[in-house]
Every structure is written in C-alpha cells, then in structure tokens.
N, C-alpha and C positions, 0 to 999 in steps of 0.2 A: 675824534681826531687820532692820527696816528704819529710816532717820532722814530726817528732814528739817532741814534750814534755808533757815532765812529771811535775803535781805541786802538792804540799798538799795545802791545805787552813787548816787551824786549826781553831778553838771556836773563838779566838781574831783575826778575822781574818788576821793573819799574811799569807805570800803567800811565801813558800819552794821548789827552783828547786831543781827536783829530778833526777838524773843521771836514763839512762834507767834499767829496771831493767835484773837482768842476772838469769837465769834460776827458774823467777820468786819469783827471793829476792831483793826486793826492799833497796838501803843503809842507814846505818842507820842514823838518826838523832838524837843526845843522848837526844837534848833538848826538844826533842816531845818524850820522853819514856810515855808509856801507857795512848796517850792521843787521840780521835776521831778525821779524819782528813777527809775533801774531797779530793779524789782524780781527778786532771780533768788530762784528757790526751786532749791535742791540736793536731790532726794531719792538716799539713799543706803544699801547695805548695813552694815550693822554685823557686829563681831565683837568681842566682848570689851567692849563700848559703847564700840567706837571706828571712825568711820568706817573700812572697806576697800573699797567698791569703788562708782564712782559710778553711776547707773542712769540717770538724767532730770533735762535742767536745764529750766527756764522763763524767760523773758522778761517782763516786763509794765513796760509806762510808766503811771506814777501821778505825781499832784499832789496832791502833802501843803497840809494845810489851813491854818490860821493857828496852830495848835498845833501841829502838825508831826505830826499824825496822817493815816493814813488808814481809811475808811471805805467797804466795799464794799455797794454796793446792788444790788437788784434790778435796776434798768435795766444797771447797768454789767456786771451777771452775762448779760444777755437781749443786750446789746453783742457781750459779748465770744467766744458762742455764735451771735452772727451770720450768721458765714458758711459756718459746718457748717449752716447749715436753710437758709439762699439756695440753695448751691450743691450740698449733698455727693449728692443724688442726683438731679444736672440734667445732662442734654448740650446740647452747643449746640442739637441739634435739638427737644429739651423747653423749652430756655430760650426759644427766639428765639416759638415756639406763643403764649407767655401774650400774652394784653391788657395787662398790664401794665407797666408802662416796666422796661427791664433794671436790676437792684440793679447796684450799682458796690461791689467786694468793701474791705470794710476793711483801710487795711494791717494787717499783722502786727507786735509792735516787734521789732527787732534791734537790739543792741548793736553801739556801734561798734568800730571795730578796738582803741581807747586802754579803752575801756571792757571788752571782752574780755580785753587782756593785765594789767588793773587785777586782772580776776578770778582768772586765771588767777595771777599774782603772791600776791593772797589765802588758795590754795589752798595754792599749793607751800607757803606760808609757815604755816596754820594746820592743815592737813588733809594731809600728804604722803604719806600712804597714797594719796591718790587720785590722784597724778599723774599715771601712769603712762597709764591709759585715760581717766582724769578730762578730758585737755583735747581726746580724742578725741571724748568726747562731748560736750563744748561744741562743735564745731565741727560736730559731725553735725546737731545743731539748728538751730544759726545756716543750715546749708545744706536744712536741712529747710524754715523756715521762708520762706528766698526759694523754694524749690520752691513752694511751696502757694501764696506771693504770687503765682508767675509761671504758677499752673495756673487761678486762681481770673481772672487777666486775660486770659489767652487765650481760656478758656472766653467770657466775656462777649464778649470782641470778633467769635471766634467766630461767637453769637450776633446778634448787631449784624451781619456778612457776610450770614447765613443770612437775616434780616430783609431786608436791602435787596436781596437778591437774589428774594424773592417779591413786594416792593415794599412791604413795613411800614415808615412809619418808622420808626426805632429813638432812642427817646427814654430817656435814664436817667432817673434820681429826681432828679438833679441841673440835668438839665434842666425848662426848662420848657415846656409844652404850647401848639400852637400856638391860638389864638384863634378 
C-alpha cells in the first residue's frame, strides 16, 4: 500500500499537517492567514498502515489566503506544468528556429537548508521508519530540482547563442520588442 502526507512549513519554520486536500481546497489554517508556506507532499510506502519506506517528496511555495486556506486553480495548475510543454521536447537548435521571443523557464521552489533540516527533524521525530533512506530522498530532489533549473537555463541561453549567431535577435517574453 501506498500513503501520503500533506505539510506546510511556514517562515518560523513551524511544520502543519495538512488533511488531504478535496477538490483541490486545501483546509484552512486560520493562524497561517496570508502568510507563504512550503508545501511538501511525502508519498510513502506502508506496511501494517504505518509508514516504512519513503518514495517521493515535492516542493511547492503557496500563499495562503486571508483564511489561511489554500485554493488550486486552473491557471496555477497550466503554471506549474509550464515548463515541461516550453522545454521538454526542444533543443537549443528547435528553440533558437521559433519566431517567437525565447520563454525564460520558471524557477522551481526549493527548500532552504533551515527549512530542510526542520523537515528532516519532523520526520525523525514523527515517522522514524523513514529515516534511514527517507533523508536520502529529500536530498535527491532538492538536487534534482536545481538540475532541471540549471538544464532548463542553459537550454535557453543556448538558444539565445544559436540566434545571435545566425543573426536573430534574441528577445524573451520579458523583454520588450523593438519599435
């Protein structure tokens, strides 16, 4: 069998289990009203319904609302699937071709090192079945994660060489067009 949970981490990092969410409305928390939180999602094997062995963490930064809820939308869903349809089956040599100004890849969030060993604390302390490979795969992510930041910017710059070197300017979406 498999499990998940759900956690906020907050600024001070405090660590908030979060019921799962139902049709993508997270419960609210009044005392985290409109404050940034990481979201980690733990999915995990079970045995006996007790976590044993951890498989996949996630990441995500949210901003809870004035009720201390959060609420996943469409666009934030079409956000955050971004950069898998920009990039996943482009080379610099397909990118730099478009007419179009080069996308500039969205960061990824990452947890910081004080937010990591918060979790990591969390664990040992609620879940210690998982320790063992449990903080190996927090870390395989976090280093997964800047890998994909640092493929997904080369690629474009890449891109951007490949342009100026046939003589297109290379203008992003952030930029603006000349007159």
């Amino acid at each position: 069998m498999s499990g998940t949970r759900f956690l906020f981490i907050t600024k001070d990092l405090q660590i908030y289990k979060v019921p799962m969410p139902r049709n993508y409305i997270y419960k609210a928390i009044p005392s985290l009203h409109n404050q940034d939180v990481l979201k980690v999602i733990l999915h995990y094997e079970t045995e006996n319904r007790k976590p044993s062995k951890l498989v996949l963490v996630s990441f995500q930064r949210l901003t809870l609302d004035h009720n201390g809820q959060y609420e996943l939308t469409n666009d934030e869903i079409r956000e955050g699937s971004r950069n898998f349809i920009e990039f996943a089956y482009h080379t610099p040599e397909s990118l730099s071709e478009t007419d179009q100004p080069l996308p500039i890849p969205t960061p990824v969030a990452l947890p910081t090192q004080l937010e990591k060993d918060c979790l990591k604390a969390y664990i040992k302390k609620n879940m210690p079945q998982l320790v063992g490979a449990g903080f190996y795969i927090i870390e395989r992510e976090v280093e997964s994660r800047k890998k994909i930041n640092l493929e997904h910017k080369n690629l474009v710059l890449n891109a951007s060489k490949l342009r100026r070197k046939k003589g297109i300017k290379a203008y992003t979406q952030s930029a603006s067009l000349p007159s």
